[in-house]
VMD Tcl script that builds the backbone (N, CA, C; Angstrom):
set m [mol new atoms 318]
animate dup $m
set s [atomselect $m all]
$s set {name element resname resid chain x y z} {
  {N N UNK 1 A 0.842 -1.180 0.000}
  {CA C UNK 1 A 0.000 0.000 0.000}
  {C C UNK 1 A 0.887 1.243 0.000}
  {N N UNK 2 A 0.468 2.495 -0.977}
  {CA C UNK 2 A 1.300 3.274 -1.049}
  {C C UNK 2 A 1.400 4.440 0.342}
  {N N UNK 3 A 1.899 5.448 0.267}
  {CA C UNK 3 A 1.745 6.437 0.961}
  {C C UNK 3 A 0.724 7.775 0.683}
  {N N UNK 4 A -0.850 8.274 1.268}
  {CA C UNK 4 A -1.112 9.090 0.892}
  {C C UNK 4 A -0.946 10.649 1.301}
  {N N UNK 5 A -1.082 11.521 1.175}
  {CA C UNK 5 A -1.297 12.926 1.025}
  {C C UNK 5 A -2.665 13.204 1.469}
  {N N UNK 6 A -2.642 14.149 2.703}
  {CA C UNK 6 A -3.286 14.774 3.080}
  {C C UNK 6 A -3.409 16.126 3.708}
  {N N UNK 7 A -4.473 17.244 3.334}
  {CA C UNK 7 A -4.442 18.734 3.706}
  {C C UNK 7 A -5.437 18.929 5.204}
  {N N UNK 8 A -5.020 20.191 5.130}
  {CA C UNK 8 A -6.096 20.678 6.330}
  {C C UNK 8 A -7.486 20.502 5.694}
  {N N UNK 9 A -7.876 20.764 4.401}
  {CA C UNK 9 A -9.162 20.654 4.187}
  {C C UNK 9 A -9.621 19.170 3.895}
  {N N UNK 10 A -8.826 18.295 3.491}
  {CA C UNK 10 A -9.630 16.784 3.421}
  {C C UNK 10 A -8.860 15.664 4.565}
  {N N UNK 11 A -8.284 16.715 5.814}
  {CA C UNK 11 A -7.782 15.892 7.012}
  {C C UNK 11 A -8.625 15.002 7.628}
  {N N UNK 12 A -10.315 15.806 7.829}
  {CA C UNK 12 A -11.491 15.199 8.811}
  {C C UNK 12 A -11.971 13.720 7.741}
  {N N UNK 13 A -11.958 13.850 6.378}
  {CA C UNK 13 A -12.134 13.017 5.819}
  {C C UNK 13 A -11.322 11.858 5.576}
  {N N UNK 14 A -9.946 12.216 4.878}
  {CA C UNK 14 A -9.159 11.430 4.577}
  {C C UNK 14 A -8.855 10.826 6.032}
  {N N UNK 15 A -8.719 11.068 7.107}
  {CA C UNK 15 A -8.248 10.285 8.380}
  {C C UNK 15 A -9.325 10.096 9.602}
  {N N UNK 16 A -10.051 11.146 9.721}
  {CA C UNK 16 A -10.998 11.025 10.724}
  {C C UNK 16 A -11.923 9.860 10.530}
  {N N UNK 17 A -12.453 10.611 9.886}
  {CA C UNK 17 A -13.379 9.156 9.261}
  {C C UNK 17 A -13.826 7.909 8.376}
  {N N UNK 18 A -11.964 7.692 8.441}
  {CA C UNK 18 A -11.588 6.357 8.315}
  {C C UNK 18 A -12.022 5.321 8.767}
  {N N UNK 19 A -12.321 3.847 7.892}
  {CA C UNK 19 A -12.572 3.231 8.469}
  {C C UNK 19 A -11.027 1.978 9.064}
  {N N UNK 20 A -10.394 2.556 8.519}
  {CA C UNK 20 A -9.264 1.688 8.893}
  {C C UNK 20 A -8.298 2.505 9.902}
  {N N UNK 21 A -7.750 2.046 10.610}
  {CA C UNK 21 A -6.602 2.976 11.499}
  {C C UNK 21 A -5.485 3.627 10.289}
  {N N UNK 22 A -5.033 4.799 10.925}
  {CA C UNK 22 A -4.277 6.169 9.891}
  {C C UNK 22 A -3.515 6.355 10.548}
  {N N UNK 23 A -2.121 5.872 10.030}
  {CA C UNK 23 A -0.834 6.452 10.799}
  {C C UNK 23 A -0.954 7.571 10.037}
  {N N UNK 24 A -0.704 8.566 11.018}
  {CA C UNK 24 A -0.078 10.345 10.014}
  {C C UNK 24 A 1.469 10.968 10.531}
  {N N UNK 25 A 1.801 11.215 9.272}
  {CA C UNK 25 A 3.214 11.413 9.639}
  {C C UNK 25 A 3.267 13.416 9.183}
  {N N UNK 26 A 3.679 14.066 10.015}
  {CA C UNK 26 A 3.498 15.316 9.840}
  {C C UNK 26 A 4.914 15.373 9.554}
  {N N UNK 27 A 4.979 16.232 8.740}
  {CA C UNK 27 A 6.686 16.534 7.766}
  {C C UNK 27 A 6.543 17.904 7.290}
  {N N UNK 28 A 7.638 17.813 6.620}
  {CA C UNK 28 A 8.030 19.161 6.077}
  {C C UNK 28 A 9.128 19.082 5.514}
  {N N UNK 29 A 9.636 19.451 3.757}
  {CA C UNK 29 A 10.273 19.594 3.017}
  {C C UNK 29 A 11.986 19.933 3.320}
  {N N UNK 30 A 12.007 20.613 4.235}
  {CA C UNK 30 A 13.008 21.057 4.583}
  {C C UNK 30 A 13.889 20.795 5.773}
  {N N UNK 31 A 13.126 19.253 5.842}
  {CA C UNK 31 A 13.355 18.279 7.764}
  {C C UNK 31 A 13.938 17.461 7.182}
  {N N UNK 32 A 15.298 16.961 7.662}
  {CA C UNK 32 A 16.263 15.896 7.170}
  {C C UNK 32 A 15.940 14.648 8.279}
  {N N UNK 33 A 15.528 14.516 9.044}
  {CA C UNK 33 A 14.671 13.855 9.259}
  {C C UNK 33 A 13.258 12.672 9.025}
  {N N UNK 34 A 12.431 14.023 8.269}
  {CA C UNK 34 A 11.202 13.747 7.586}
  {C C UNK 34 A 11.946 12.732 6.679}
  {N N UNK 35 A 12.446 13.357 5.561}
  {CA C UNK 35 A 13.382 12.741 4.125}
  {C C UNK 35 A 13.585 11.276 4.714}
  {N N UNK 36 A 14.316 10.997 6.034}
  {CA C UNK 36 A 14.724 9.228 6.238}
  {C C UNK 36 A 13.938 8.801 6.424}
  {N N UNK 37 A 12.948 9.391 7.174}
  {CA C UNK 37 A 11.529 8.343 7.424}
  {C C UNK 37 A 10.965 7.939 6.218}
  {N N UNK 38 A 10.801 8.634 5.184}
  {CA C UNK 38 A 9.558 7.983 4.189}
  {C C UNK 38 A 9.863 6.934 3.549}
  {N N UNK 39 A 10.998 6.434 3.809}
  {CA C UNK 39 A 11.233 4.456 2.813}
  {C C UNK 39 A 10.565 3.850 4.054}
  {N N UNK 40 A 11.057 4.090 5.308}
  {CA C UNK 40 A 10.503 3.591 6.230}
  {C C UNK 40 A 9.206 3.182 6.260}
  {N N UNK 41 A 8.260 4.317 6.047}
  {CA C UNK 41 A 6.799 4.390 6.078}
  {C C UNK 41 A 6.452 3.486 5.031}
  {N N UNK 42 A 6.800 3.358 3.820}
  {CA C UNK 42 A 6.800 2.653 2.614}
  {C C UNK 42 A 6.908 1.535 2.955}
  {N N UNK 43 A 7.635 1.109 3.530}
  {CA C UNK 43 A 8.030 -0.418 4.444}
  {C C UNK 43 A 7.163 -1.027 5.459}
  {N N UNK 44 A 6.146 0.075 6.328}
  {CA C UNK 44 A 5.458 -0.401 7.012}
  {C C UNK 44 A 4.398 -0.333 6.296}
  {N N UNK 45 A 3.875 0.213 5.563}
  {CA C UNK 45 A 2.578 0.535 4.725}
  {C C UNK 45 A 2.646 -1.040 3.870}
  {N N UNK 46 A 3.313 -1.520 3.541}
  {CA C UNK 46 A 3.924 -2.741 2.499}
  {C C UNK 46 A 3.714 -4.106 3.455}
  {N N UNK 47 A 4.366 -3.694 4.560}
  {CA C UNK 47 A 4.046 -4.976 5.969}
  {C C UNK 47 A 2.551 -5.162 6.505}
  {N N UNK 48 A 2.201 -3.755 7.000}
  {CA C UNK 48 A 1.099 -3.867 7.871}
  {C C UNK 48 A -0.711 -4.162 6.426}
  {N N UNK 49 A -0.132 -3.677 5.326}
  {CA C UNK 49 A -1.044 -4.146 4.434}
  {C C UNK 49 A -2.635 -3.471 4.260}
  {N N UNK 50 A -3.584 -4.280 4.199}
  {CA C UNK 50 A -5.034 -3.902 4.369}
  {C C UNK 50 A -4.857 -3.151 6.038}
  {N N UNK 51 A -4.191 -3.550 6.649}
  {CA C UNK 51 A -4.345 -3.107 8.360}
  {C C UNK 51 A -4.537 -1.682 9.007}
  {N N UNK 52 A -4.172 -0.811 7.498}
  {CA C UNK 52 A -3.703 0.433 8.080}
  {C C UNK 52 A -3.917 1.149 7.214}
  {N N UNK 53 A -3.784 2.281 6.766}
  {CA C UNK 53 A -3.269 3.857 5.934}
  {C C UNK 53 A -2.262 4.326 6.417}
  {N N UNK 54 A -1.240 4.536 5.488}
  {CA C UNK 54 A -0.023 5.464 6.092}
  {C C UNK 54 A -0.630 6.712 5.387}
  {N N UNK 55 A -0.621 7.877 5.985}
  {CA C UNK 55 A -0.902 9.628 5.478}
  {C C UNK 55 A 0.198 10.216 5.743}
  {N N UNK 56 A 0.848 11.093 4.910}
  {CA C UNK 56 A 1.635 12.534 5.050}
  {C C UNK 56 A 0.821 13.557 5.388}
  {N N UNK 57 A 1.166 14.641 6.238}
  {CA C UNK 57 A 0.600 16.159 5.840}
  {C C UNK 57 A 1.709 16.629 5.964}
  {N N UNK 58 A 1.885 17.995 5.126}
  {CA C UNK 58 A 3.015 18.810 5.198}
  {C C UNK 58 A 2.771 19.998 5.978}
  {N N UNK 59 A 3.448 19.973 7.067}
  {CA C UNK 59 A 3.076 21.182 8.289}
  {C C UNK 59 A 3.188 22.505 7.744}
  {N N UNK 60 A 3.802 23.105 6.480}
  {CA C UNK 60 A 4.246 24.132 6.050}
  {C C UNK 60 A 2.737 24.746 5.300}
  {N N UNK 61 A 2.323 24.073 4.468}
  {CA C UNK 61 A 1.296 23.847 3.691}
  {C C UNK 61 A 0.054 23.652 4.287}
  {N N UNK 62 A 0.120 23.560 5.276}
  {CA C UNK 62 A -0.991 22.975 6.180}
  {C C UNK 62 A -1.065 22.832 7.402}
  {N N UNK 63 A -0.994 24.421 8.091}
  {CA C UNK 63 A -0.601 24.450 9.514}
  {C C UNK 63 A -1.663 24.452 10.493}
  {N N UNK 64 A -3.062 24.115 10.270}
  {CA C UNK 64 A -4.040 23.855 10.964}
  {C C UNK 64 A -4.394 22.542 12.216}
  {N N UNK 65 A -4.156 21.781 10.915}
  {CA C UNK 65 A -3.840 20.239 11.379}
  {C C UNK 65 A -3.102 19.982 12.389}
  {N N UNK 66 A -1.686 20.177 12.317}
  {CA C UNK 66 A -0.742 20.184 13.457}
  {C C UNK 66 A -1.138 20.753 14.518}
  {N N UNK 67 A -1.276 22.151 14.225}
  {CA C UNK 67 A -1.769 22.970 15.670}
  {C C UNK 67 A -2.778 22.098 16.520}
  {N N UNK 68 A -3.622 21.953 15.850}
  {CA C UNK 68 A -4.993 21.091 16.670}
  {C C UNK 68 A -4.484 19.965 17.446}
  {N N UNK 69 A -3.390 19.090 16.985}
  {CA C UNK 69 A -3.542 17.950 17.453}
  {C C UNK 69 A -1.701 18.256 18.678}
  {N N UNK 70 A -1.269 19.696 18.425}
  {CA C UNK 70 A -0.679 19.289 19.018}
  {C C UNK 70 A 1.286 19.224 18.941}
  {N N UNK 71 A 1.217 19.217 17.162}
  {CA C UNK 71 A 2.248 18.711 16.961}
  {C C UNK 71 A 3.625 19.903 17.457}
  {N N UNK 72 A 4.457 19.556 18.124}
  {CA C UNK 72 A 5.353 20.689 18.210}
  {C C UNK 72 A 7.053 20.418 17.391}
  {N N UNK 73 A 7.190 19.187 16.937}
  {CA C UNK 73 A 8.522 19.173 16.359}
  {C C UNK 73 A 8.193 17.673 15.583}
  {N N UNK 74 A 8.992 17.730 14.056}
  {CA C UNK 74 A 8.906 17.009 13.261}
  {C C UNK 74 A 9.478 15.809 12.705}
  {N N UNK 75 A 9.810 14.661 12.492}
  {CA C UNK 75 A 8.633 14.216 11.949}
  {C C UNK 75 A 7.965 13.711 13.460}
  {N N UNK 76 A 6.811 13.891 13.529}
  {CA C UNK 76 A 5.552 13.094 14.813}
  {C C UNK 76 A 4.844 12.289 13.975}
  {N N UNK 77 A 4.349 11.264 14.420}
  {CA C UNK 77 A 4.100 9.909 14.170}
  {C C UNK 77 A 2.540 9.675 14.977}
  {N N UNK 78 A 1.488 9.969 14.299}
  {CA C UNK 78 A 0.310 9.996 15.615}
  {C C UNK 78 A -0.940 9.097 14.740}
  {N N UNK 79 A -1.065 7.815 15.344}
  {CA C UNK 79 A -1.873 6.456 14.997}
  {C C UNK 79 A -3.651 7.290 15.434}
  {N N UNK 80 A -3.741 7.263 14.135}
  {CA C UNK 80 A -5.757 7.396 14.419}
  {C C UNK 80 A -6.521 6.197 14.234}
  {N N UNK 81 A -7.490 5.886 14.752}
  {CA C UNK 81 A -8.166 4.936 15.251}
  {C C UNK 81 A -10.147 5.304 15.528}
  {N N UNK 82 A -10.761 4.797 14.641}
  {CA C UNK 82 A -11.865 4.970 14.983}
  {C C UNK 82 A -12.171 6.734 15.259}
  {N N UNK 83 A -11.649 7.595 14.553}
  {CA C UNK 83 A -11.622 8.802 14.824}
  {C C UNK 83 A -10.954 9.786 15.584}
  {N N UNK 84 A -9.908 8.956 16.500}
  {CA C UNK 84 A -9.243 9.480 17.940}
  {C C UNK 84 A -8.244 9.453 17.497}
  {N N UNK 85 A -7.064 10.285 17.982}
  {CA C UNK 85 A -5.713 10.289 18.337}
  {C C UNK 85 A -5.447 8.893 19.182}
  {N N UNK 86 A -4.698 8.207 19.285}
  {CA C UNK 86 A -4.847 6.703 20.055}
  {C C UNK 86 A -3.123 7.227 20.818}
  {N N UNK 87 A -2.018 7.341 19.601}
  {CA C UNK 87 A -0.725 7.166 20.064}
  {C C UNK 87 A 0.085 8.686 19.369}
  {N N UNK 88 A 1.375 8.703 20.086}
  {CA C UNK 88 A 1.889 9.758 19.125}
  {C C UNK 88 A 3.591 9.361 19.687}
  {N N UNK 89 A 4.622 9.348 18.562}
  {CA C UNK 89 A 5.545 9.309 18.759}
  {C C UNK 89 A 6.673 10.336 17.292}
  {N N UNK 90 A 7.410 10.557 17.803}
  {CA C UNK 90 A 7.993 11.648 17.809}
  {C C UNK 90 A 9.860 10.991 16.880}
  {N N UNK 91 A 10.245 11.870 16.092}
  {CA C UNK 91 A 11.233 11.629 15.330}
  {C C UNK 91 A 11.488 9.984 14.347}
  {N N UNK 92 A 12.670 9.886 13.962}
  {CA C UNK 92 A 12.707 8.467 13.276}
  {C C UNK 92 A 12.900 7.560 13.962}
  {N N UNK 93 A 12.460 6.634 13.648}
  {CA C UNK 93 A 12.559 5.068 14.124}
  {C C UNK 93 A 12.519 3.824 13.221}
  {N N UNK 94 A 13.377 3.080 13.320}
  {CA C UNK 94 A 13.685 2.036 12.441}
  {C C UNK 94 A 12.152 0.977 12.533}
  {N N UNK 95 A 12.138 0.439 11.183}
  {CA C UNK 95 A 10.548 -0.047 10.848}
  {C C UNK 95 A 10.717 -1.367 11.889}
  {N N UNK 96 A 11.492 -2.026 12.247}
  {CA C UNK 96 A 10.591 -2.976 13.395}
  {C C UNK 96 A 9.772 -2.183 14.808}
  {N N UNK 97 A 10.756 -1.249 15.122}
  {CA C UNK 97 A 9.835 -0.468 16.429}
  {C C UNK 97 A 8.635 0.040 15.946}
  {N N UNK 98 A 8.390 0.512 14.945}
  {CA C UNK 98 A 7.144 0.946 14.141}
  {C C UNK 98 A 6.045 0.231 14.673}
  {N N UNK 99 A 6.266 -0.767 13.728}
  {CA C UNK 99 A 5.870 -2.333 14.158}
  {C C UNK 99 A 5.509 -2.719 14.981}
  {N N UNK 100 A 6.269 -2.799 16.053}
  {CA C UNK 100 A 6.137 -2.654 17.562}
  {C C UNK 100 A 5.447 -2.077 18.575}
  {N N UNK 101 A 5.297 -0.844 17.857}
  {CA C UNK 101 A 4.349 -0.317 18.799}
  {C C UNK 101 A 3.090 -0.254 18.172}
  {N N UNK 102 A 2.514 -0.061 17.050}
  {CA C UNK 102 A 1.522 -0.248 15.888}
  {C C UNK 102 A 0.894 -1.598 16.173}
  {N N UNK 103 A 1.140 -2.339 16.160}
  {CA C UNK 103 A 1.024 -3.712 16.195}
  {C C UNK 103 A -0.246 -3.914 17.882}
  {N N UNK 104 A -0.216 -3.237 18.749}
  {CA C UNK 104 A -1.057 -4.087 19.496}
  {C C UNK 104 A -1.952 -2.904 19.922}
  {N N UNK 105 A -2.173 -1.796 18.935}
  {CA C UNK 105 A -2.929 -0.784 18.691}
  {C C UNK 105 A -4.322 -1.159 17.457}
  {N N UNK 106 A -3.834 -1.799 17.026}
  {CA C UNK 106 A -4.684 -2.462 14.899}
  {C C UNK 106 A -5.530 -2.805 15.862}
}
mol reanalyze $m
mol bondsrecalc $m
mol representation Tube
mol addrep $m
């Protein structure tokens, strides 16, 4: 499953009211950071399968989103679930911890 794209205006849709759990990864173009994570995400999106949605938003482009939920430094990592914020974790992490913590959240 690929990686999608999402804005402040189709955030409530594209993730809220999902029916599948939505990892969202908040980034930004200019985060060397952001840049290592996304094979990563690609990797878990590829593992975890039907199980999930991986989403981008770009905090630059779309500074609504973040504010609301919170986000204060990039990349944050925050698992939606049935409409809720469930988890949130913060910078890169190699795809088994992903995994790891994702895993008894599904």
């Amino acid at each position: 499953m690929a990686l999608f794209q999402t804005t402040d205006a189709t955030f409530q849709q594209d993730v809220v009211q999902s029916s599948l759990p939505v990892l969202v990864d908040f980034w930004a173009e200019w985060c060397g950071p952001c840049q290592m994570i996304v094979p990563i995400l690609e990797e878990v999106a590829l593992t975890l399968g039907d199980k999930i949605k991986v989403v981008k938003i770009n905090i630059d482009q779309n500074p609504n989103t973040p504010g609301h939920y919170g986000v204060r430094s990039i990349p944050t990592l925050i698992l939606f679930k049935d409409g809720q914020a469930l988890s949130q974790k913060m910078g890169v992490m190699p795809k088994n911890k992903i995994i790891e913590w994702l895993d008894p959240l599904l």
